[in-house]
N, C-alpha and C positions, 0 to 999 in steps of 0.2 A: 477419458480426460484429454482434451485439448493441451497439445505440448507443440514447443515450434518444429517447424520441418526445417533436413539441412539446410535450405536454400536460405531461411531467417535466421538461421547462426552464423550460416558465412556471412553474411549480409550484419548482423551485428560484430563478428568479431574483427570485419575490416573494416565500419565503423567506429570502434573503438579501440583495435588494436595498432591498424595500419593507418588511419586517418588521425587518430587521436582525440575523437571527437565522443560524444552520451552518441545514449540511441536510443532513450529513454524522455520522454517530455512527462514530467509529471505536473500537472496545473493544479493548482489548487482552485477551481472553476469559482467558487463565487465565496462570498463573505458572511452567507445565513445560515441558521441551521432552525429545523425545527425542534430539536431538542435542545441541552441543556444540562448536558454530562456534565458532574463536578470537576470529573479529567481532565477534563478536555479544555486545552487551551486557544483554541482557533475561532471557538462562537463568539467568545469576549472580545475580540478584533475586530469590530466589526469598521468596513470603511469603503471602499470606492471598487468596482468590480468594472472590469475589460468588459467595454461593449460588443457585439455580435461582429461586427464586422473587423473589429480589433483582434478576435478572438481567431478569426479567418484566418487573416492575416499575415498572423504568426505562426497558423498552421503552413500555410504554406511557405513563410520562409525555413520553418520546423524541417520542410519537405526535402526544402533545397539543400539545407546544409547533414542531410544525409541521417535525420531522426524516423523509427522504423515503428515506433509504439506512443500513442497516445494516452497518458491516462487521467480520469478526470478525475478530482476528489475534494475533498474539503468544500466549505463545511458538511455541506447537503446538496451533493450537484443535480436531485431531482426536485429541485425548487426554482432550478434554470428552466423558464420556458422553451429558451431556444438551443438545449440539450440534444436534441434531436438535429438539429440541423445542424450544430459542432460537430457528433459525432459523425454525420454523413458527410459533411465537408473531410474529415479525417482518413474514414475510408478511401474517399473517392481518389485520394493521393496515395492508396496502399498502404495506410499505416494500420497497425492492429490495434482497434482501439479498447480502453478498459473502462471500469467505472468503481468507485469504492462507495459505500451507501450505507445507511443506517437501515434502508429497507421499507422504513413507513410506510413510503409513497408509491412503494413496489406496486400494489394492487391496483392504483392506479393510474401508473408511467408506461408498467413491463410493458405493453402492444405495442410503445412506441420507440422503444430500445432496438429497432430491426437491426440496425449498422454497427451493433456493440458488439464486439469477441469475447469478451471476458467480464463478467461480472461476480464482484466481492460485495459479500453484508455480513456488515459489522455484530458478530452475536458473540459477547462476550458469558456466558452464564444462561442457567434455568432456573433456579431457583432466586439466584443472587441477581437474577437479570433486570428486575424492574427499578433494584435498589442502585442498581449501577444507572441506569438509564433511561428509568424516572418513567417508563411505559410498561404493559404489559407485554410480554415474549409472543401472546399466539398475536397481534395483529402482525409482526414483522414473519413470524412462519404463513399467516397468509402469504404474506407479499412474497415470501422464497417460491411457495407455491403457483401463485399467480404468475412470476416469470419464467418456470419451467413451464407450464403452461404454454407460453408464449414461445418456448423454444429455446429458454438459458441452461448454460449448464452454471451451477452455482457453488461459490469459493466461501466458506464460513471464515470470518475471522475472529479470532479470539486474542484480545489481549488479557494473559494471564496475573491476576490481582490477588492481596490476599484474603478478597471477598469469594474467589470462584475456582481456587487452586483444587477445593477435593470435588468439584464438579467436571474437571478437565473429562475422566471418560464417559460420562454420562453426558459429555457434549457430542463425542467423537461417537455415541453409538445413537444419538440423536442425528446425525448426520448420517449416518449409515442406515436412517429411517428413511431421512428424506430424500438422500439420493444423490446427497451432495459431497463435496470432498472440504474439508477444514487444515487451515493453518493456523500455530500460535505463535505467539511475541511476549516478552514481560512487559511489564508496564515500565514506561520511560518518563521518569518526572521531572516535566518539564517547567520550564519558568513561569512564571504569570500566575500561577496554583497555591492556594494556602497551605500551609507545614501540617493543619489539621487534616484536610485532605489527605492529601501525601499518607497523613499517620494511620489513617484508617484503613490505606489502599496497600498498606507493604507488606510483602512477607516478613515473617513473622520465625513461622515456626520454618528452617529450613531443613532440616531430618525431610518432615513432611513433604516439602515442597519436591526436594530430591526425588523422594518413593514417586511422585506422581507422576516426576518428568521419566522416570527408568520404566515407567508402565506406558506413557505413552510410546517410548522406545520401543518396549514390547508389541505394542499395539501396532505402531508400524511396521513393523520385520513381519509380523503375521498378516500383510496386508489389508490394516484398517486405513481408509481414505485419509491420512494425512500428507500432502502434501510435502512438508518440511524435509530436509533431508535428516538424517541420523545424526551425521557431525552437527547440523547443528544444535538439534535438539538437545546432544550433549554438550554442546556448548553452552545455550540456556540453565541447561539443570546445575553446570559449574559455575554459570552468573559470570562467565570469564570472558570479553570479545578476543578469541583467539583468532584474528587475521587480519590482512592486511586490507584499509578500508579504500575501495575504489568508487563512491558515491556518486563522486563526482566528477569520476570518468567516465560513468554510463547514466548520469542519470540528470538532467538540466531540469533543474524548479524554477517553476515562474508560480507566484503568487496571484490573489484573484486580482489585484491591482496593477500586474505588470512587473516585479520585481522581481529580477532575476535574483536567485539567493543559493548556496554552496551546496546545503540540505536544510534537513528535517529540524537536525539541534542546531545547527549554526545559523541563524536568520540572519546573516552579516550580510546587506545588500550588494549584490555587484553590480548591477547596473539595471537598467529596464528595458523591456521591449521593445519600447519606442525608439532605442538606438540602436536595433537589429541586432537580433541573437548571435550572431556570428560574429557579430562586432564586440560587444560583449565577453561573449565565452574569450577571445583570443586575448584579448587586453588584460582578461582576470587570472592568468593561469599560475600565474607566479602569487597571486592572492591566494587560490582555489588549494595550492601546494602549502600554503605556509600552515592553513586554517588546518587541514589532515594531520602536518606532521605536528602543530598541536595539541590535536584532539587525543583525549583519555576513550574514547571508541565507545560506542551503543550494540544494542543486541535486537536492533529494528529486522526484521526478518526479508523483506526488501534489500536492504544493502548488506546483509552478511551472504545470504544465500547467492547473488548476482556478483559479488566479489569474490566467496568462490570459484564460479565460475569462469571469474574473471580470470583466475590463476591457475584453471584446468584442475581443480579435485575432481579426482577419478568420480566419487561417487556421485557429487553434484552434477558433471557433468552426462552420467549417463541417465540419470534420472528428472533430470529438471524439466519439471513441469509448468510453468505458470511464472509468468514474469512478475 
């Protein structure tokens, strides 16, 4: 498993702790998707996406102002033709670049993925999986395939629903077939989505829901390839965000249009691209602080596990794997 080396924690935590600044770009690269998840609220957005040289750009003002990890996602970022050329622009300034995917196009992108460190596909479920995601499960295990192939080591992600809750270990030893490592998240309902939706996608039964998270617990302690740490999983299975949220101290969203924004649930604009991200981040921070101590807090696995560490838990931080 690809984990950072000292030299990229010192290097993040004096970007973040003695600079004050992310160290995290997460882009959401473009506006399509070739799916069509009922979940999913980012396909329905559809609107104006940064052109290639915009894209550059910002990478390397990204560079200057001391950001160490690129990562690309939303909606479908293997429908960006010039995926390939972001990502090696990315590298070429040292940043360790990621990609988050549905997987589709895997079979036919992975050869061109050279300059990516970290790749995530999105497999929520087997059996529940087509109903979630409107495709059949083996063309996306092609493509998992097809980019080990190519030389990926690969991150499953699961968002757990109450369509795939008693499939969780029969994901993790699916994984443990192909060679991959898996992390899970609940499902986060977010705005823009029918209440019908919503209704069909919630846990339900939580007895149940419990028993599954205390076996994945198990499942990790015996070293089954999950990712997660332990606190959080117990965090997940109590539906509780027990910590303190530092999002958007490590982690700078720019949308596929250039809009900088706080995070994930907060879409409250702070400014754009176009008027340099450093310029930006510094004018918003008394925003960035109001929006937090706000916030009633999410269970997105990105920002609880990276805010641990942010705060030094012993076990996050000795085990953290995967930004």
């Amino acid at each position: 498993m690809r984990s950072f080396s000292p030299r990229m924690a010192a290097r993040a935590l004096w970007q973040m702790r003695i600079r004050g600044r992310p160290f995290v770009l997460s882009h959401g690269i473009n506006a399509r998707c070739n799916l069509s998840c009922r979940f999913c609220e980012y396909w329905r957005q559809t609107g104006r996406e940064m052109s290639t040289p915009q894209i550059l750009h910002m990478l390397d003002e990204a560079h200057s102002f001391g950001i160490g990890v690129y990562n690309a996602w939303t909606v479908e970022p293997l429908l960006r033709e010039d995926l390939p050329e972001i990502l090696r622009h990315a590298k070429s300034l040292g940043m360790t670049t990621s990609l988050i995917t549905n997987g589709l196009l895997l079979r036919q992108r992975a050869g061109e993925l050279t300059n990516l460190d970290l790749l995530s596909v999105s497999v929520d479920g087997i059996k529940s999986y087509k109903e979630l995601r409107g495709i059949d499960l083996q063309a996306v295990l092609e493509g998992i395939r097809a980019a080990q192939q190519a030389g990926h080591e690969i991150l499953i992600n699961c968002v757990i629903s109450g369509k795939n809750m008693r499939e969780l270990e029969d994901l993790v030893h699916l994984t443990e077939s192909l060679g991959c490592w898996i992390s899970f998240e609940p499902m986060h309902e977010s705005f823009g989505i029918e209440e019908k939706v919503w209704g069909s996608l919630r846990i339900e039964d939580i007895p149940a829901y419990e028993k599954m998270l205390d076996r994945l617990i198990e499942l990790k302690k015996s070293g089954a390839p999950i990712i997660n740490s332990v606190t959080y999983l117990k965090m997940i299975r109590d539906l509780e965000p027990r910590f303190k949220c530092h999002a958007s101290d490590i982690i700078l969203h720019v949308a596929a249009d250039g809009t900088i924004e706080n995070c994930r649930v907060h879409h409250e604009p702070l400014g754009n691209v176009s008027e340099g991200l450093a310029k930006v981040w510094q004018s918003s921070q008394v925003r960035q602080r109001e929006i937090v101590k706000g916030c009633e807090g999410c269970l997105f696995f990105g920002y609880v596990e990276n805010s641990l560490l942010y705060e030094f838990v012993p076990e996050v931080m000795r085990h953290y794997e995967w930004m």
